[in-house]
C-alpha positions as CSV (number, residue, x, y, z in Angstrom):
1,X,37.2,12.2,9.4
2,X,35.8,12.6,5.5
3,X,33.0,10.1,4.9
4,X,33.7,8.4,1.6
5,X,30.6,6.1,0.4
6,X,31.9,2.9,0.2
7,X,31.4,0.8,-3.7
8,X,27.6,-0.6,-2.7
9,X,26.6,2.9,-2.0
10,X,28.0,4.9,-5.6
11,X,24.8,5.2,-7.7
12,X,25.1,5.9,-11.3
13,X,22.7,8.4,-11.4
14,X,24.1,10.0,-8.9
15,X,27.8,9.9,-10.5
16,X,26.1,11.4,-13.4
17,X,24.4,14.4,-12.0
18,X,27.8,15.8,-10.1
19,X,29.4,15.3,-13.4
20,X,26.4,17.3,-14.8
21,X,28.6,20.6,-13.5
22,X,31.0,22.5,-15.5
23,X,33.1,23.1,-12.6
24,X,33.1,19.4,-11.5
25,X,34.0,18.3,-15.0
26,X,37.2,20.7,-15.3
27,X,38.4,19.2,-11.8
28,X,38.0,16.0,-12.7
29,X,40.0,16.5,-15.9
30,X,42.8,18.0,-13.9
31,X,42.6,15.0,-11.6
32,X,43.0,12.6,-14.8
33,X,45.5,14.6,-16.8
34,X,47.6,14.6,-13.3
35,X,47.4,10.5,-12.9
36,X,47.9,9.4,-9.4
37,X,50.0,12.0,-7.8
38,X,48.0,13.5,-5.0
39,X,47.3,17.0,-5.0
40,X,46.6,19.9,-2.6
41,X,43.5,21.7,-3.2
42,X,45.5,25.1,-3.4
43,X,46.0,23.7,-7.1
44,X,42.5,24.3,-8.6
45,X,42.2,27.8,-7.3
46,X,41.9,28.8,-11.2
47,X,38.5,27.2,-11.2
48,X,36.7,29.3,-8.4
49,X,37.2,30.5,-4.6
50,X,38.0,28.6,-1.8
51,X,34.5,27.7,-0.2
52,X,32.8,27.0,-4.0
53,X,35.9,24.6,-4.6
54,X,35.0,23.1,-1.1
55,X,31.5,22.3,-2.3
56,X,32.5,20.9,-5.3
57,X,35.0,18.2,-4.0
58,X,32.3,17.6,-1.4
59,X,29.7,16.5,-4.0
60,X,32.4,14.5,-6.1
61,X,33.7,12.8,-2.7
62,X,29.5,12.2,-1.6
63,X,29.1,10.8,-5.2
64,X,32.3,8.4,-5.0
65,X,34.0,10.4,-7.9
66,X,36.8,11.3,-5.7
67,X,38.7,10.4,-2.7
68,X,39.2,13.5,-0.3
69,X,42.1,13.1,2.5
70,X,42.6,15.8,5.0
């Protein structure tokens, strides 16, 4: 199972520096654009290859950006 930091543990700073990424930024944006439907991560395969889109929703889910479910 994903670990997902709970409120108490999402840091600012931290929040700030994933967002610091170009990469990050462009799938958070998708993410807002799409609202609250959920999506597969097939869908952001414009933005860079399988494994470098892995570590980018890992840092966004670590950072409490996102929510990640298998």
């Amino acid at each position: 199972m994903l670990q997902h930091p709970t409120v108490d543990q999402i840091s600012l700073p931290q929040v700030l520096a994933v967002l610091g990424d170009q990469t990050r930024l462009a799938i958070l944006g998708d993410l807002a654009r799409r609202g609250d439907e959920p999506l597969a991560c097939a869908e952001f395969k414009l933005l860079g290859s399988k494994s470098n889109l892995s570590y980018h929703f890992a840092k966004l889910r670590e950072a409490g950006v996102i929510r990640v479910e298998p």
